[in-house]
C-alpha positions as CSV (number, residue, x, y, z in Angstrom):
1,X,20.3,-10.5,-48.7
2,X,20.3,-10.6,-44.9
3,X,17.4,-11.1,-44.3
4,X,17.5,-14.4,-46.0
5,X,20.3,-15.6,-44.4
6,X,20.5,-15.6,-40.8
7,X,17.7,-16.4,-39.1
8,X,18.1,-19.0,-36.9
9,X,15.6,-17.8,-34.3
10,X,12.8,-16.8,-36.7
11,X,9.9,-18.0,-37.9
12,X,9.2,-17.9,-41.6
13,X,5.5,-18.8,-42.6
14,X,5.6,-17.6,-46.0
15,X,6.8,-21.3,-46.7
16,X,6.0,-25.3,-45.2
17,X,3.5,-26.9,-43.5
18,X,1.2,-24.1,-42.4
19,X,0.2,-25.7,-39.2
20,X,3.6,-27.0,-37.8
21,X,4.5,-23.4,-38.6
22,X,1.3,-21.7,-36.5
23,X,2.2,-23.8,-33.3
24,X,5.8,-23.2,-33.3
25,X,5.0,-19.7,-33.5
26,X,2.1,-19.7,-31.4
27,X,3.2,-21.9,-27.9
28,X,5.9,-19.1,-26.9
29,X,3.7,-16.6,-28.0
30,X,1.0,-18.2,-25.9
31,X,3.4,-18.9,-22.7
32,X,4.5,-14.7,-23.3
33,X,0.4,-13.5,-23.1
34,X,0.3,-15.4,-19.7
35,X,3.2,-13.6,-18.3
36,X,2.0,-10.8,-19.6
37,X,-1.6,-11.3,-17.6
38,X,0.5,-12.0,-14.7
39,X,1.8,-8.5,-14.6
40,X,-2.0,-7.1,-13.4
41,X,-2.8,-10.3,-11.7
42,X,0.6,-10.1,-9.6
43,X,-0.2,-6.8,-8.7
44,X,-4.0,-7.4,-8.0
45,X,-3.0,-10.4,-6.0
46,X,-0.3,-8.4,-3.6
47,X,-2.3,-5.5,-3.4
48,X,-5.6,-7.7,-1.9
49,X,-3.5,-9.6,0.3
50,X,-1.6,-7.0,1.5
51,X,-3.9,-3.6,1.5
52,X,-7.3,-5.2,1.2
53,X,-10.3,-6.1,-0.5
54,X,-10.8,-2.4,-1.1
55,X,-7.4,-1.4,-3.0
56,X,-8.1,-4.7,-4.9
57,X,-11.4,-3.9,-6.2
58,X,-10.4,-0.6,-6.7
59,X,-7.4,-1.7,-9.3
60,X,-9.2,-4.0,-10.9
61,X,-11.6,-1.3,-11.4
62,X,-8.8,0.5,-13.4
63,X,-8.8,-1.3,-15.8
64,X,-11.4,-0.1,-18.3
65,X,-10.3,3.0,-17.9
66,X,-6.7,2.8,-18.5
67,X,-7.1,0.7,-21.3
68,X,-8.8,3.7,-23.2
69,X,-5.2,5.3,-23.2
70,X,-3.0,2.1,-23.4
71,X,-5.3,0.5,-25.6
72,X,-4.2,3.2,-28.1
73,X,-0.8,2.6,-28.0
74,X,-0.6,-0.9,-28.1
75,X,-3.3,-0.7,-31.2
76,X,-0.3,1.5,-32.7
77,X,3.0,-0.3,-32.0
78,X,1.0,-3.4,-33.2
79,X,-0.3,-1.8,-36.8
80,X,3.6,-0.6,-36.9
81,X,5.0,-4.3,-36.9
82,X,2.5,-5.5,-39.7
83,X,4.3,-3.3,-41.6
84,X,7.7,-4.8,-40.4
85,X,6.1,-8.3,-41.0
86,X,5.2,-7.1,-44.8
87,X,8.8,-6.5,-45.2
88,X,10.2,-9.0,-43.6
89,X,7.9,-11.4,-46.0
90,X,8.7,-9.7,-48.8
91,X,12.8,-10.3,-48.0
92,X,13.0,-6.1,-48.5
93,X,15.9,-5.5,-46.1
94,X,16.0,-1.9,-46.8
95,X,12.3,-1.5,-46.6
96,X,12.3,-3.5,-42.8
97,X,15.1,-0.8,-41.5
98,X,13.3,2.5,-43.0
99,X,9.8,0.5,-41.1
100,X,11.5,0.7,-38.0
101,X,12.8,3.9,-38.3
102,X,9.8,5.3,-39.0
103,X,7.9,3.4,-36.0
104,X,10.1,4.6,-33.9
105,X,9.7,8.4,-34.7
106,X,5.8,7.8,-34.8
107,X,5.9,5.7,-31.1
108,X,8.0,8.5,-29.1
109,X,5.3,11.6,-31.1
110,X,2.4,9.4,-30.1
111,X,4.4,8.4,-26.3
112,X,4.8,12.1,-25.6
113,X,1.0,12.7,-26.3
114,X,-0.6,10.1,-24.8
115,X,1.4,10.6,-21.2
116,X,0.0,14.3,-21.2
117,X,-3.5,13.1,-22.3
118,X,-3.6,10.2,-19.7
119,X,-2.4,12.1,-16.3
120,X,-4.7,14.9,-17.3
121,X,-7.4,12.6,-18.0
122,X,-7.8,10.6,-14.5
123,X,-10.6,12.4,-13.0
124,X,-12.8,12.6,-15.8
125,X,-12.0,8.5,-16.9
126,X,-12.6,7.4,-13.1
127,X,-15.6,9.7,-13.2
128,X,-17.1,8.1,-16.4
129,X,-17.2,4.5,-14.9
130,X,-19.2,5.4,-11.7
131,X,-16.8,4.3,-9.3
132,X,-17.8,4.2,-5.8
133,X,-15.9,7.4,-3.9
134,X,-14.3,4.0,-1.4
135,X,-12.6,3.3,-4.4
136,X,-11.4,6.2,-6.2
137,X,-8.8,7.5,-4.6
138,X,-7.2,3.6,-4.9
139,X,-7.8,3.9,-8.6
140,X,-6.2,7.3,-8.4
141,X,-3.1,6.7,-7.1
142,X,-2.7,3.4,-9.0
143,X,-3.1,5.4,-12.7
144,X,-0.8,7.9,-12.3
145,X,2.5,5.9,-12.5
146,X,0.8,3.8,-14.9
147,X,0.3,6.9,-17.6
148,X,3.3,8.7,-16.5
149,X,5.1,5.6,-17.5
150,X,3.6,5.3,-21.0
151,X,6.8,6.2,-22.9
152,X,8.2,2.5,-21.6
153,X,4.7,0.5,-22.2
154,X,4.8,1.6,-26.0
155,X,8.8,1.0,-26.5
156,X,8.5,-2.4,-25.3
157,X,5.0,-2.8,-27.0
158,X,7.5,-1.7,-30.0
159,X,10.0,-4.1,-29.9
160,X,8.4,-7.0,-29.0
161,X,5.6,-6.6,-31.3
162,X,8.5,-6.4,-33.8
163,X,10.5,-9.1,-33.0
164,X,7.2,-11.3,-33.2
165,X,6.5,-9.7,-36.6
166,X,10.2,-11.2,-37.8
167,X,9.0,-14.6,-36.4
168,X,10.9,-14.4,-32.9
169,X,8.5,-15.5,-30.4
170,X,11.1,-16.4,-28.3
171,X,12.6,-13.2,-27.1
172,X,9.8,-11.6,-26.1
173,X,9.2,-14.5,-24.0
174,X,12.3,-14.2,-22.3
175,X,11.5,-10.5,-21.3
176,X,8.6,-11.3,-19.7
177,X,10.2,-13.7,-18.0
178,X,12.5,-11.1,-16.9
179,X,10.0,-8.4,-16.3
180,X,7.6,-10.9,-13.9
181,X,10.7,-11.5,-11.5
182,X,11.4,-8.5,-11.4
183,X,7.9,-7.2,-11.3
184,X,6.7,-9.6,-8.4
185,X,10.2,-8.5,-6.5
186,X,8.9,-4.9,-6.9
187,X,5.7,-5.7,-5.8
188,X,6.8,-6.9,-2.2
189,X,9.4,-4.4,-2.1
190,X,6.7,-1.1,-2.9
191,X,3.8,-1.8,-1.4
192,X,4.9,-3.7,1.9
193,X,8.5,-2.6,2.9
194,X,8.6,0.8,1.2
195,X,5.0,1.3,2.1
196,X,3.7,2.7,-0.9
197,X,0.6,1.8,-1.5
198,X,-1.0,0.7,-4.5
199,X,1.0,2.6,-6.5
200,X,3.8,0.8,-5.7
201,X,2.2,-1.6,-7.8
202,X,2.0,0.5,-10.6
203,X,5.6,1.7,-10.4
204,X,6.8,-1.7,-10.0
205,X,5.2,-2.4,-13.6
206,X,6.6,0.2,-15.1
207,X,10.1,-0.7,-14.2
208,X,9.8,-4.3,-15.0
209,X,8.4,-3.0,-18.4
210,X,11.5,-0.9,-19.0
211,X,13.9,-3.5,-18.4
212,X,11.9,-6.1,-20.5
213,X,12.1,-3.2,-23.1
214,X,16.1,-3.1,-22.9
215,X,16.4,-6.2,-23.0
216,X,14.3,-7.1,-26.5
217,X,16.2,-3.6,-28.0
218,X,19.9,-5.2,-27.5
219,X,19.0,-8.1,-28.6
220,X,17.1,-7.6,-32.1
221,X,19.5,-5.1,-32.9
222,X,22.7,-7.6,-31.4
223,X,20.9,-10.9,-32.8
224,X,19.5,-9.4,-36.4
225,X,22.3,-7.2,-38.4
226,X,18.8,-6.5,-41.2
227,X,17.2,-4.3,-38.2
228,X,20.1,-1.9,-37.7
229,X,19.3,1.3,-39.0
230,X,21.5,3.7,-41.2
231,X,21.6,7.3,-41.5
232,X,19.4,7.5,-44.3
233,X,17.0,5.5,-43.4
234,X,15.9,7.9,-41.2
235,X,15.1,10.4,-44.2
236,X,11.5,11.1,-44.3
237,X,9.4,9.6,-47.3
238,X,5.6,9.6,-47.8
239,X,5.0,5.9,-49.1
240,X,6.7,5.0,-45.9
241,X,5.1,7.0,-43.6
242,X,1.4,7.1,-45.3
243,X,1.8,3.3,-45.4
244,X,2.3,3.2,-41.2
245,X,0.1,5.6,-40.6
246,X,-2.6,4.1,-42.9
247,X,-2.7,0.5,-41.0
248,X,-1.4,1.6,-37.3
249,X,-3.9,4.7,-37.1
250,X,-6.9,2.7,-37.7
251,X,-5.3,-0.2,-35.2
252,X,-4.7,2.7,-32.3
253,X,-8.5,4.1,-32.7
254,X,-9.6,0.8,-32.9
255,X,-8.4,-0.4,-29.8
256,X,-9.5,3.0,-28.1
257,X,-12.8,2.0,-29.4
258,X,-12.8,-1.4,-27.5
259,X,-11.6,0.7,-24.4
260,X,-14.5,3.2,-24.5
261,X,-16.8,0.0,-24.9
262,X,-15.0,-1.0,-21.6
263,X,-15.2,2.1,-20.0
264,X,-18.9,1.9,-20.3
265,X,-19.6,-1.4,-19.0
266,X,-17.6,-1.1,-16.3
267,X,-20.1,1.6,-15.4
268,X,-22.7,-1.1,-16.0
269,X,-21.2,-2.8,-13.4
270,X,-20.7,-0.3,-10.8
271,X,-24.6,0.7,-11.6
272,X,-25.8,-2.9,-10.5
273,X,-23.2,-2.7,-7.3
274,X,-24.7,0.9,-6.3
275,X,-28.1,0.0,-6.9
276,X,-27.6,-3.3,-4.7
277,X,-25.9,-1.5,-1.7
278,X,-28.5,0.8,-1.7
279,X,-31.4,-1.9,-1.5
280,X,-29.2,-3.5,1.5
281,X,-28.3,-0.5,3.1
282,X,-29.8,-1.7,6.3
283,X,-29.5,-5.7,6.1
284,X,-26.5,-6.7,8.0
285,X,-25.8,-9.1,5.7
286,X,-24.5,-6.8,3.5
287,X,-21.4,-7.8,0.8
288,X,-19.4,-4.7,0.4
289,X,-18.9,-3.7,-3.0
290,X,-20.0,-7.5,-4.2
291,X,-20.7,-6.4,-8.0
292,X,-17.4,-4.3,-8.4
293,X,-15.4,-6.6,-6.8
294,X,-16.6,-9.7,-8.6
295,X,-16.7,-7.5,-12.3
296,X,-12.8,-6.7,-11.2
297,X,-12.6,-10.7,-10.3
298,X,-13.9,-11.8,-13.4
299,X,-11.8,-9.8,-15.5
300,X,-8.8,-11.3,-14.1
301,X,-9.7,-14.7,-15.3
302,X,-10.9,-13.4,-18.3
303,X,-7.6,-12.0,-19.1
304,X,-6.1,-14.9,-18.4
305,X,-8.4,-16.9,-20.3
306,X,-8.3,-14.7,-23.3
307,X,-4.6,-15.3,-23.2
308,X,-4.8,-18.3,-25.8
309,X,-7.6,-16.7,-28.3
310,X,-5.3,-13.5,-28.2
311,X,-2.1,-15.2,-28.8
312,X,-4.2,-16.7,-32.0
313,X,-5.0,-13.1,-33.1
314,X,-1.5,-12.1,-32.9
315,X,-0.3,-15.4,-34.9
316,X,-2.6,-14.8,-37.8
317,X,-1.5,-10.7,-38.0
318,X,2.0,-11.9,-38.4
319,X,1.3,-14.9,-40.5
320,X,-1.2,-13.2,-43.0
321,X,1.4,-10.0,-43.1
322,X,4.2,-12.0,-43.8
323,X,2.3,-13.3,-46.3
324,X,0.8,-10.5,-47.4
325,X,4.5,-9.2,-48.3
326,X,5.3,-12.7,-49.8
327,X,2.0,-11.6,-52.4
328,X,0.9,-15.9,-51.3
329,X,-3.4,-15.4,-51.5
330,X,-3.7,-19.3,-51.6
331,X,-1.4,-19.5,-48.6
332,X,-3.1,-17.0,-46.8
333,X,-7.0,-18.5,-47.6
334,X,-5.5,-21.9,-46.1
335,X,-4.0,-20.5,-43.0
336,X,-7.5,-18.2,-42.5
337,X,-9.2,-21.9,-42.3
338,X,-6.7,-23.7,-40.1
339,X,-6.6,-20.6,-37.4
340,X,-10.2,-20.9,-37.4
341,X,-10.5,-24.1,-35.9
342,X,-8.1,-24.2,-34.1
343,X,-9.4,-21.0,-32.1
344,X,-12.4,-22.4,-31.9
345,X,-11.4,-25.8,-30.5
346,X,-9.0,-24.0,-28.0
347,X,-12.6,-21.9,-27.0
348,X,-14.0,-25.2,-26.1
349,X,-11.3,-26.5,-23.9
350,X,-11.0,-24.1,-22.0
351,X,-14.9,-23.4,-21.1
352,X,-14.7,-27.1,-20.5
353,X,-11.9,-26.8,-17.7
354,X,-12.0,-23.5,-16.2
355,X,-15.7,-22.7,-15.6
356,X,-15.8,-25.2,-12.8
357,X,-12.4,-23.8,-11.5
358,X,-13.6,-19.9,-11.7
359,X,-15.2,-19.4,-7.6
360,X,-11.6,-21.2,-6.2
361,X,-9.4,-18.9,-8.7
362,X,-10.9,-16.0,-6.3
363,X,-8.8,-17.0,-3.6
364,X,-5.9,-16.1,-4.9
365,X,-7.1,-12.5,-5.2
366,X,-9.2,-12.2,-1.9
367,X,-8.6,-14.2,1.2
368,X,-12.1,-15.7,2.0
369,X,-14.5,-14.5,-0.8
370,X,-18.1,-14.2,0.1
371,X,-20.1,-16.9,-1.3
372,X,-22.0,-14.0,-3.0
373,X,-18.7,-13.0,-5.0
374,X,-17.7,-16.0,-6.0
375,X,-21.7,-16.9,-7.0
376,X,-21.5,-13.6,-9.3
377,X,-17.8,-14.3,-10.4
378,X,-19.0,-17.7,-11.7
379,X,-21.9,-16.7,-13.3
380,X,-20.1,-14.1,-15.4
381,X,-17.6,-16.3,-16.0
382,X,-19.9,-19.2,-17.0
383,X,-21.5,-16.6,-19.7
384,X,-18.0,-15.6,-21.3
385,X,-16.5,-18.9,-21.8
386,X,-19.6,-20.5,-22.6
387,X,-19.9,-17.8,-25.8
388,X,-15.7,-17.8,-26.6
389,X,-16.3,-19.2,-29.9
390,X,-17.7,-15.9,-31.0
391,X,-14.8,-13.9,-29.5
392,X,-12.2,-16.4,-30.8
393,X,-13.6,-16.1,-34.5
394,X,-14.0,-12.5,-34.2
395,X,-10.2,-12.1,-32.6
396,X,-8.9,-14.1,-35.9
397,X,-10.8,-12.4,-38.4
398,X,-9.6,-9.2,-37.6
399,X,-6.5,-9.6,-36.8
400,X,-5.9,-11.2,-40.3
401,X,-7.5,-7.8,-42.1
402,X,-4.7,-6.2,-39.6
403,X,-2.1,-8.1,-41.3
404,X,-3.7,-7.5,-44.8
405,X,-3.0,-4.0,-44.0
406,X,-6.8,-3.4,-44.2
407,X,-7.3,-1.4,-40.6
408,X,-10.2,0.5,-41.8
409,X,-12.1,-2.4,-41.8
410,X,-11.2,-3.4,-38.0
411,X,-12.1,0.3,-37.3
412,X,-15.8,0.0,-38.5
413,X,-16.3,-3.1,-36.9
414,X,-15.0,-1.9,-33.6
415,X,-17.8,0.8,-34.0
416,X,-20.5,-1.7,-34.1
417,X,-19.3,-3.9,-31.5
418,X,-18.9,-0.1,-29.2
419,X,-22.2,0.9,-29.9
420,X,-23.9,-2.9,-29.0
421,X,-21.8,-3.3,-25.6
422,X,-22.9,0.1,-24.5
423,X,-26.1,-0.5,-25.4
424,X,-26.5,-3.6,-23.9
425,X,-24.3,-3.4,-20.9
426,X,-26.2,-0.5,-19.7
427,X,-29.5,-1.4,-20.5
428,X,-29.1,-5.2,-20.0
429,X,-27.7,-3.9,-16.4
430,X,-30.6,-2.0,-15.5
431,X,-33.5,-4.3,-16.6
432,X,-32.0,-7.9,-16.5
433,X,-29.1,-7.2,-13.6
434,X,-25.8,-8.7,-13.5
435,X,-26.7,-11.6,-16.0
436,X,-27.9,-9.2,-18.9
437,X,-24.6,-7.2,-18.4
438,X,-22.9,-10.9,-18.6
439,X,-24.3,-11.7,-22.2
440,X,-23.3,-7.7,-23.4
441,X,-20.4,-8.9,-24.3
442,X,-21.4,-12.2,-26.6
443,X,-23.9,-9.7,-27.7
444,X,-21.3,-7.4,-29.2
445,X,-19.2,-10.5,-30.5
446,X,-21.9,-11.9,-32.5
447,X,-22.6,-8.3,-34.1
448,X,-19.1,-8.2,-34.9
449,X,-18.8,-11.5,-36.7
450,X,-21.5,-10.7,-38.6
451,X,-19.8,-7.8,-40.1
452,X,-16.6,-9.5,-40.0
453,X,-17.1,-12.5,-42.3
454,X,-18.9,-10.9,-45.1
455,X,-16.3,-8.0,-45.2
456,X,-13.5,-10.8,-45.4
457,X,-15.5,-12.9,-48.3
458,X,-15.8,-9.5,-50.0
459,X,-11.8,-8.9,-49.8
460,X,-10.6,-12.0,-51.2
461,X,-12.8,-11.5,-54.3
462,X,-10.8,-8.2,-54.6
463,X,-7.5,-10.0,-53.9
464,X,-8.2,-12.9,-56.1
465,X,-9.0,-9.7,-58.9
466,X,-5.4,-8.1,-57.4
467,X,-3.7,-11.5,-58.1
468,X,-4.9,-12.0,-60.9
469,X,-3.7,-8.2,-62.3
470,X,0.0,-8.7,-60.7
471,X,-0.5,-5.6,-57.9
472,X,-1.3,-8.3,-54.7
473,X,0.9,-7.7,-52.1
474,X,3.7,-5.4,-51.4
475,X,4.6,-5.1,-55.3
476,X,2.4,-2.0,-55.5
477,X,3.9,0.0,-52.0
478,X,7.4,-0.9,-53.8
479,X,6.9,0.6,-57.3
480,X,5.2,3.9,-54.7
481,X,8.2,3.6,-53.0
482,X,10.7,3.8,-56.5
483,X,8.4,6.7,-57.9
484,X,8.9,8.8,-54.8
485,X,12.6,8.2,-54.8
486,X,12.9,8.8,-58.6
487,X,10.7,12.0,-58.1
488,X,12.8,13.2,-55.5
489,X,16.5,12.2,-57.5
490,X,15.3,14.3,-60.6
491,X,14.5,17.5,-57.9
492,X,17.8,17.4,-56.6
């Protein structure tokens, strides 16, 4: 089979020593997250230098609420390659190629929606988070090209997702790379020369993400004969399709979930800034837009920061799908341990070495930062990193039920952890100020672990039952896949 034969660039870790396997996996992985984060942060750092503080902020400010519509497609093309890592673990070649073709169909449907849905949704999104009217026409600007350009976001969310779910870390890597040059070239080019303002910025991301989209799509189909689809693997079946649809839906909501949770404490934010400009309205000391700025600051380093935890998350989806397909529970319960504390460890590090760093990272976005920014940006900061170990365990616990194919569960935790970060990021931000809206977020992660681990002790006793019977793993979406076939043979 091919699938079993070439694969010099993969990463198979249905088999050896489960750590060596996570780290070699995991450090491109890790170095691709960062270049991904350098996308925004380029484009927040040329747009403050160049434009101001003011088209800064206002990006930054962006984010919540294009992650509501982008959140949903990377949720998608991510539950699409767990089922790509299922097959690839179960050595189904045929099963890999009708997975693709299927995510493909589903990714353009879902690309053609969700462009429509964004560009009609700007108003009302930039509405929602309270932005100060200094700032919206910034954010307004900067969103269109980024939702018009959704089509290339979820294709190379697509590929790369897939080429990780084979075990290739290493090419997606590569087209970050690529796609940073070219994205920081852009980025000059747009909004200094070409005088295009901050959507420049956006347009120059949407073009570095099409090329880095190329790029992965002539290689996995140049590098790995298994992923080459034939004619009739394009035929539709309803295993195939109810199988992507029951673990990427869940993943796409789930993500919109976290966006809406966003959404809202961004509006936590600009509630504490509005309050506080109106209280200084007549002190000529007066930092303007000190609370949106620094929320848009922090996020920035939190993105970068979250970099390693996600990268951990996106490790155990492929390694527990993988091994989900290979039907390996003890491998699985061992690997569930070891990504654990290792997450947690990482967590530690990293509050250890950046908190003290957080009010001198702000210079790269803002020449000079008020003393109150960078105060606010630290204590934020401080608060996040000082609580990762909740966000780390609750990043690896669900991504494993992702690659167990169990989405559902991931969907209902998402709830809880919407309904505590709007609860506490808006009522923490009007009676306890920018702190309380800093601990909304550990808030939400320690609700979420506490649904989390019970749900995943409760799912192992039905696995080890599963094991036990013979139906763990993909054997039972392969004898749904032979009846459907069978059923349709005898009809024709």
């Amino acid at each position: 089979m091919e699938i079993g034969k070439r694969r010099s660039k993969t990463i198979d870790m249905t088999k050896g020593s489960i750590l060596k396997g996570m780290f070699i996996f995991l450090i491109p992985l890790l170095i691709g997250n960062l270049f991904q984060q350098a996308y925004n942060v380029v484009d927040s750092m040329i747009v403050g230098q160049i434009l101001g503080s003011d088209a800064f902020t206002a990006v930054g400010a962006t984010g919540s609420s294009s992650f509501m519509i982008l959140g949903f497609a990377s949720g998608l093309t991510g539950g699409l390659s767990v089922c790509a890592a299922q097959y690839f673990g179960a050595k189904d070649e045929q099963g890999l190629r009708r997975s693709l073709a299927t995510s493909f169909i589903l990714s353009f449907i879902v690309s053609l929606i969700l462009t429509l849905v964004g560009v009609l949704c700007i108003d009302p999104l930039l509405t929602l988070t309270d932005l100060d009217w200094q700032f919206y026409q910034y954010a307004k600007e900067y969103l269109f090209p980024i939702f018009l350009g959704i089509v290339f976001t979820i294709a190379y969310n697509l590929f790369s997702n897939v080429l990780r779910s084979l075990g290739d870390t290493r090419t997606p890597l590569y087209a970050l790379i690529l796609g940073c040059v070219i994205n920081i070239g852009a980025d000059y080019l747009f909004v200094g020369p070409f005088n295009m303002g901050v959507a420049g910025a956006a347009w120059a991301t949407i073009l570095s993400q099409a090329i880095s989209c190329i790029f992965c799509a002539i290689w996995m189909f140049w590098r790995y004969p298994y992923t080459r689809i034939k004619k009739e693997d394009w035929k539709p079946l309803k295993s195939i399709y109810g199988l992507h649809i029951r673990i990427s839906l869940p993943m796409a909501i789930q993500f919109s979930i976290v966006g809406i949770g966003l959404l809202m404490q961004q509006r936590g934010a600009n509630m504490i800034n509005n309050a506080y400009m109106e209280a200084m309205a007549n002190n000529p000391d007066i930092v303007n837009g000190l609370y949106t700025t620094a929320y848009s600051a922090a996020g920035r380093i939190d993105g970068f920061s979250n970099c390693v935890i996600l990268a951990i998350g996106t490790m155990m989806a492929t390694y527990c799908g993988q091994n989900y397909g290979a039907s390996d529970l003890p491998r699985i319960k061992k690997g569930l341990i070891t990504g654990t504390v290792m997450s947690i460890s990482v967590c530690l590090l990293m509050a250890a070495f950046i908190i003290p760093l957080t009010p001198y990272i702000l210079y790269l976005f803002i020449e000079n930062p008020p003393q109150e920014v960078r105060d606010a940006t630290f204590i934020y900061m401080a608060v996040q990193l000082g609580c990762y170990a909740l966000l780390s365990t609750l990043y690896v616990f669900r991504s494993s039920f992702q690659g167990l194919g169990r989405s559902e569960i991931t969907v209902i935790v998402s709830i809880v952890e919407l309904v505590l970060r709007i609860t506490f990021s808006l009522v923490l931000a009007q009676y306890a100020g920018w702190l309380g809206l800093a601990f909304s977020n550990p808030i939400s992660w320690l609700g979420s672990d506490l649904v989390l681990i019970p749900a995943m002790i409760i799912i192992m006793k039905k696995f080890n039952k599963q094991e036990k019977e013979g139906t763990f793993g993909m054997k039972k979406e392969k004898n749904s896949l032979v009846k459907e076939e069978v059923s349709a043979q005898e009809s024709n």
